[in-house]
C-alpha positions as CSV (number, residue, x, y, z in Angstrom):
1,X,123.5,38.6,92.4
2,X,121.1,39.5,89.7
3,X,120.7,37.7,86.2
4,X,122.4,40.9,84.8
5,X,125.1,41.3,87.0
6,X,126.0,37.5,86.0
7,X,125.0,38.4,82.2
8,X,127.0,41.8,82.4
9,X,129.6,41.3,84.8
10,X,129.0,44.4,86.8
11,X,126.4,46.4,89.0
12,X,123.6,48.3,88.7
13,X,120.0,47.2,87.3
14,X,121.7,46.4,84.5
15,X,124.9,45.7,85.6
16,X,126.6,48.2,83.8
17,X,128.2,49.9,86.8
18,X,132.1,48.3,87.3
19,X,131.6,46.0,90.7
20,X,135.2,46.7,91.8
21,X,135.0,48.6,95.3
22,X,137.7,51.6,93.9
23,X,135.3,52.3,91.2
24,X,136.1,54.0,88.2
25,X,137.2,57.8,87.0
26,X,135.5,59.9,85.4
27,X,138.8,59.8,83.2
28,X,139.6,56.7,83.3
29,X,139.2,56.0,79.4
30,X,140.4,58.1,75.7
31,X,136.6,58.8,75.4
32,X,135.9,62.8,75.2
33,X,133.3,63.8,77.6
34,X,129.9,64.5,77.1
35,X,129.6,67.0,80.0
36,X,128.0,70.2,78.9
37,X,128.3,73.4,81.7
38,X,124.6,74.8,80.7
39,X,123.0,71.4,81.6
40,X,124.3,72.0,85.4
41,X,124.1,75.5,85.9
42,X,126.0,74.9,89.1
43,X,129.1,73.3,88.2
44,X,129.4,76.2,85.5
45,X,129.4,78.5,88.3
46,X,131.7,76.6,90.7
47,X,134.4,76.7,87.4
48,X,133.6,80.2,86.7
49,X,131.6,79.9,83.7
50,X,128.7,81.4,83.8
């Protein structure tokens, strides 16, 4: 384990990433998303955006 993973708890280089094997979801907190369809041209397409 790296010094941040100990510092942070998690991992990642600077373990930020949640070390639990399930992971996390992309919903899993209240905070609005910061996702924005014309930065990923093919997501907007695959929703029927574009």
């Amino acid at each position: 384990m790296s010094e941040s993973q100990k510092e942070n708890g998690g991992a990642g280089p600077e373990g930020t990433i949640p070390a639990q094997e399930d992971g996390v979801g992309a919903a899993a907190t209240d905070e609005p998303t910061s996702f924005e369809p014309e930065e990923d041209p093919e997501a907007a397409e695959d929703q029927g955006d574009s």
